[in-house]
N, C-alpha and C positions, 0 to 999 in steps of 0.2 A: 361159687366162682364160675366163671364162663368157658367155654373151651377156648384151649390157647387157638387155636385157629380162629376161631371168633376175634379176641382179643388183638391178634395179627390184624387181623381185618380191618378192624374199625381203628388201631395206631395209625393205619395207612392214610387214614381221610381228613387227618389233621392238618393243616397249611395254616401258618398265621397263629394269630391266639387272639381271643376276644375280652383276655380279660390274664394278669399276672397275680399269681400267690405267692405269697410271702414266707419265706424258710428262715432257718438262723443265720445271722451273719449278713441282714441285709440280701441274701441272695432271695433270686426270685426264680417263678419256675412258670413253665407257661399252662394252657388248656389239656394238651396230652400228656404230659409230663403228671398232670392233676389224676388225669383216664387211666395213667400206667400206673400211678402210685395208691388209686382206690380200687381198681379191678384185679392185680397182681400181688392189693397188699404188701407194697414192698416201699415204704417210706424210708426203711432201713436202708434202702439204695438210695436215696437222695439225702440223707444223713451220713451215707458216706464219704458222696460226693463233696459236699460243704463239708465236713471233716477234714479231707484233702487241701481245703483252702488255706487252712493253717502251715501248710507244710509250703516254706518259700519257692523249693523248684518246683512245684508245681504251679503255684499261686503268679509266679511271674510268669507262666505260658498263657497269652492273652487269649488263647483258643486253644482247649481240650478237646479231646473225647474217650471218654469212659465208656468202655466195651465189657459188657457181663456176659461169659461164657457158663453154660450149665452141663453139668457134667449126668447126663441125668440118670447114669446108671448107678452113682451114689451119692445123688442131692449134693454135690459140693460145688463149687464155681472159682471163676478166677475172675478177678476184674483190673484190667487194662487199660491205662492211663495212657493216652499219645497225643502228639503235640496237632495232628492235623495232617502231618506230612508224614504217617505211617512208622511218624518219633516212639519210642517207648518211652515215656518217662518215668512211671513206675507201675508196679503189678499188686494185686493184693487177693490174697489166697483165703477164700471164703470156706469155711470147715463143715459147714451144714444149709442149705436152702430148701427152700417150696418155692421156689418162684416158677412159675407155668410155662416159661417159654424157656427155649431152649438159649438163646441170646436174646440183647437189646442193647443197642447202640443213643449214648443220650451226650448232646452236646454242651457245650459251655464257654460261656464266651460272656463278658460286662456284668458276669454279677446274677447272668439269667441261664438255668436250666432247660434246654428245648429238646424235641424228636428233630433229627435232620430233616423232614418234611414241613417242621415248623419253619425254616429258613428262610 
């Protein structure tokens, strides 16, 4: 795996997407959402996010954002569900990570997964 600074680095250079992949649930995810979930290993977060699509009060917020905090003095995390407008709509309390970075912020909005740089 690459250093997370590296890994920061190169999420930054994403704008757009050249190409959409396909998840459960019809959702889609774009080019860096592809980079953060094969360099960080962490599909488990984009299986949480379309997880959450099941749940109606989230599922009717036409625009999320799913905010992964790392706790990394003992690998746990917390992830943070808000509407856009710094809404909470819900939390979920992660008991064990390896994810490399210390946060990651990933949007949602039509069914498609992006990096806010992807917008």
């Amino acid at each position: 795996m690459k250093p997370a600074s590296e890994i920061k680095s190169e999420l930054l250079q994403f704008s757009g997407t050249t190409q959409y992949y396909r998840h459960l649930l019809g959702v889609l995810f774009t080019d860096g959402i592809k980079y953060l979930a094969d360099e960080c290993q962490c599909y488990w977060l984009l299986d949480l996010i379309v997880s959450w699509q099941t749940h109606q009060h989230v599922r009717e917020q036409e625009f999320q954002v799913f905010k992964l905090k790392v706790d990394v003095s003992n690998r746990t995390a917390v992830v943070t569900i808000e509407d856009g407008n710094d809404n909470i709509i819900q939390t979920q309390k992660i008991p064990f990570t390896d994810f490399p970075l210390d946060s990651i912020e990933i949007w949602y909005s039509n069914k498609v997964m992006y990096l806010p740089s992807e917008h």
